[in-house]
N, C-alpha and C positions, 0 to 999 in steps of 0.2 A: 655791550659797551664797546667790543673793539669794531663794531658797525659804527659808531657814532664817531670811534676814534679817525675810521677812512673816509667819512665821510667828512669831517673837520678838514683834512689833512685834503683831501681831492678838492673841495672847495676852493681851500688857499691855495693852490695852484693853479685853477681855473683863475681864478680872481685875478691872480701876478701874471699868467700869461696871456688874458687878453688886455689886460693896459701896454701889455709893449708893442700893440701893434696900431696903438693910437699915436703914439709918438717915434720917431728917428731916430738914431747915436751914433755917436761915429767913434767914441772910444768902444773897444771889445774886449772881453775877458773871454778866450775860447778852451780855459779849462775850467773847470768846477771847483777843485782845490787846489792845485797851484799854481802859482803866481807868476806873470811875465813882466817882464820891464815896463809895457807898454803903458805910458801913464795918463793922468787927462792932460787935454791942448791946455794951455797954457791960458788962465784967466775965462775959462768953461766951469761951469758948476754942475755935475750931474747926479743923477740918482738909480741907485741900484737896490732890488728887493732882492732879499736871500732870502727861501723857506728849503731849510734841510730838515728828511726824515730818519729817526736814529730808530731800530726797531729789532727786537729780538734777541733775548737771553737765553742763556741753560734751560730756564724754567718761566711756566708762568705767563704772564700778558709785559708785553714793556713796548709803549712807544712813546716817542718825544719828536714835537718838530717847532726847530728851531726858529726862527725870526730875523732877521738883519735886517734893518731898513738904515741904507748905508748912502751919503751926502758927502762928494769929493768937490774937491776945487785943483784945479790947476797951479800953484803959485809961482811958476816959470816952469822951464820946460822943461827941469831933470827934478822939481820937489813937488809933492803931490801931499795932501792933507785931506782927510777922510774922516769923518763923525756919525757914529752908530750907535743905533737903539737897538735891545737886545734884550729881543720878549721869545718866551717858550710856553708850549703846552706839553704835558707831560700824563700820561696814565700810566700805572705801576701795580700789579697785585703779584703776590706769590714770588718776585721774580731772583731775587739774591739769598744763597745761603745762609741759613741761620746758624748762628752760634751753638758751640752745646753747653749750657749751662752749668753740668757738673764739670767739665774739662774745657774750659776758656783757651781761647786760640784753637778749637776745635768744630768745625762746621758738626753740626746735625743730623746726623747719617738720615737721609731721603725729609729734612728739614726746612722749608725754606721763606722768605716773610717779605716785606715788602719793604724797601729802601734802595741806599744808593745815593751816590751824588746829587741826581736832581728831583730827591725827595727830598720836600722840607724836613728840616729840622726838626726833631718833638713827635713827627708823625706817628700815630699807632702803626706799628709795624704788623699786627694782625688784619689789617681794614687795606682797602686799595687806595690808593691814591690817585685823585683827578684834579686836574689842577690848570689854571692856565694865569701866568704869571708876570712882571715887567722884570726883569734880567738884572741889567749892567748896562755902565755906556762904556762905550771902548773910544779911542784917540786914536789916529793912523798916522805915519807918518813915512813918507817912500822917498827917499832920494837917490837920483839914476846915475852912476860913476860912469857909464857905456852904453852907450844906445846902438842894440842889434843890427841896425840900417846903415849905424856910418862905420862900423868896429864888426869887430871877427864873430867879438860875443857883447852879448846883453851885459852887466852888470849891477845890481841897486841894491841898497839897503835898507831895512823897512824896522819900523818900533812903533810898538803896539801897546799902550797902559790900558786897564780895563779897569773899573769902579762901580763895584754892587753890593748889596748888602750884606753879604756874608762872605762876599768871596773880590780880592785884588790880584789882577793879572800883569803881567809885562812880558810879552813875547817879543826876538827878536829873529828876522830874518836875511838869509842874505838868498840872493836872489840870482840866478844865471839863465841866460836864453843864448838860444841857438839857431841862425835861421840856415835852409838849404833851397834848392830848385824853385831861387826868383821867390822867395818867404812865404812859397806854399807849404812845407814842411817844418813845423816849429818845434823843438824842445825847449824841455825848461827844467831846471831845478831846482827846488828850497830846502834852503837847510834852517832850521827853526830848532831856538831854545826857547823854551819860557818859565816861569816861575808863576807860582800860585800859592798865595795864601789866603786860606778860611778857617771859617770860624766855625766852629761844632757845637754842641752840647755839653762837651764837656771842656774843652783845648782847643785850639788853633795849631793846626795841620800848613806845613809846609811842604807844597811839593816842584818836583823838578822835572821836566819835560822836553827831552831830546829826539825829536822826526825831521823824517827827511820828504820830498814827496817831489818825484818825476812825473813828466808824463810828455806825452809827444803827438803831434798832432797834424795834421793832413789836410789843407785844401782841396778836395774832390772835385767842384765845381767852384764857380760863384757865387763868395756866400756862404756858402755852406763847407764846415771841417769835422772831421769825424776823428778821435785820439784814446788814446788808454792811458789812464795814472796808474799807477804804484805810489805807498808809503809805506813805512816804518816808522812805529812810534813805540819809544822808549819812555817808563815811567820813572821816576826818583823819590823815595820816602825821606825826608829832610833834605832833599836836591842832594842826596849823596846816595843812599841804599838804592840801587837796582831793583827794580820789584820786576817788571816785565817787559817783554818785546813783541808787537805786534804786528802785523801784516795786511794792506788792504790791498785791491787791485779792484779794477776796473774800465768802463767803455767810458765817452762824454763827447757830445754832439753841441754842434754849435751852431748858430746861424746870425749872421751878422744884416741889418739895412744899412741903410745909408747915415741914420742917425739914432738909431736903436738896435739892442742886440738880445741872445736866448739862449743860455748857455744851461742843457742837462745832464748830469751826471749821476755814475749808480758807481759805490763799491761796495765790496766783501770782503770781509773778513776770514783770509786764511788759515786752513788747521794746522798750521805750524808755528803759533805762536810760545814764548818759552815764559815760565813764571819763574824767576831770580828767588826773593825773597818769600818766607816761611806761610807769610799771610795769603801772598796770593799765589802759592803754591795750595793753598786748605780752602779760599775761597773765589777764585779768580777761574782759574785753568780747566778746562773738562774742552776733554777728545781734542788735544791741542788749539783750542780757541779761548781766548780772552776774556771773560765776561761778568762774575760779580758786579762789582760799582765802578767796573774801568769803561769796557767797550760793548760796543753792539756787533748784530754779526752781520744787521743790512744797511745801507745809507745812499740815500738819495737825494739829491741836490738841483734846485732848481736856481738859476742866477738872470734877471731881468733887470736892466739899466737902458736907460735913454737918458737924452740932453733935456736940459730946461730952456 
């Protein structure tokens, strides 16, 4: 199964990186996860494919890759509007802590079943899960207070709704860039909140979500920039309880035409991450890493956009 899972997963990459070298772009995204000022020209329409790979827990088989097929428009030169389809495949067996039945809020000592977040709802937690799904549509919305080229720093603010069947999002972000040596050298920063409510089997779960995600990035040549991210991402149980704190880092290579671009990035998840609260201190944490139904411990990210 997890042969058919990389070979899924190698496909859709092949597929998304040779259509970008049919077409040109002149807008560039040269990090994988965060976000620069840089927005589309003004009254351009483009298109960007996102396939992220989420892959490896405590235990067990888990891979998920994500989808974004992501449609921006220009609408003047500092407000940018964006619309995304957000489809995933998911395979799951063995991989989250199982409850123990005589002592509730107790994992299972050497226990473990098959769920999580991006298993359906209902699912037999004894059987694996294979699955490949239509998501949510999300809504973007980026407006630039300071553009890095005429100002010190970058500046913009960005608001994100999401709409799927079991699950409504609203993410907000604030956004900073930094250029140095002639804007070969770029940093960037996001600070991101967002909220999330769904729907369970039994309740509706609200949750709250505080990361941050740096990263900085390097013109080598022309054309081509090579950079490292870092994040931290903070969970919230009713958007108030602390559950955990996690850690990613990583490399991310870019490569820009003249009007198309290829932006890959990998991180990992750090073993220093911290579990706050009782649940995911008994089902989350193990050897300081993050993992139950929160995070993964590998993630790779492919981002392919050209103009229409």
């Amino acid at each position: 199964m997890l042969c058919i899972v990389a070979m899924k997963f190698r496909s859709a990459f092949a597929v998304t990186f040779l259509l970008c070298f049919a077409i040109e772009r002149s807008h560039a995204d040269i990090f994988a996860w965060t976000y620069t000022t840089d927005l589309t020209t003004k009254g351009e329409t483009e298109f960007e494919q996102w396939v992220t790979s989420r892959s490896q827990k405590e235990h067990g088989n888990y891979e998920v890759v994500d989808f974004r097929d992501e449609l921006e428009y220009g609408v003047t030169e500092n407000f940018q509007l964006a619309l995304y389809l957000n489809h995933r495949y998911v395979y799951a067996n063995n991989e989250v802590p199982a409850e123990d039945p005589a002592h509730p809020g107790k994992r299972l000592p050497s226990g473990y079943e098959t769920g999580g977040e991006d298993v359906r709802a209902g699912h037999n937690p004894a059987t694996p899960f294979d699955s490949y799904r239509f998501d949510s549509v999300s809504l973007e919305a980026i407006y630039r207070l300071l553009n890095p080229n005429k100002h010190p720093v970058g500046l913009a603010l960005y608001f994100e709704p999401t709409i799927g069947d079991q699950q409504r999002e609203l993410e907000w972000k604030v956004i900073v860039e930094k250029h140095w040596f002639e804007d070969r050298l770029v940093w960037a920063l996001n600070i991101n909140y967002g909220l999330e409510f769904e729907r369970t089997d039994s309740d509706n779960e609200l949750d709250g979500v505080l990361e941050w995600f740096t990263g900085a990035s390097y013109r080598f040549v022309p054309s081509w920039s090579a950079g490292l991210e870092f994040s931290n991402h903070h969970e919230f149980a009713d958007a108030t309880v602390h559950e955990h704190s996690a850690y990613f880092v990583g490399p991310t290579i870019h490569y820009e035409g003249k009007r198309w671009s290829v932006t890959l990035g990998f991180l990992h998840q750090l073993p220093i991450g911290q579990a706050f609260s009782h649940e995911n201190k008994e089902f989350a944490v193990h050897n300081n890493y993050i993992f139950g139904d929160e995070h993964e411990k590998y993630y790779v990210r492919l981002r392919v956009g050209f103009d229409f």
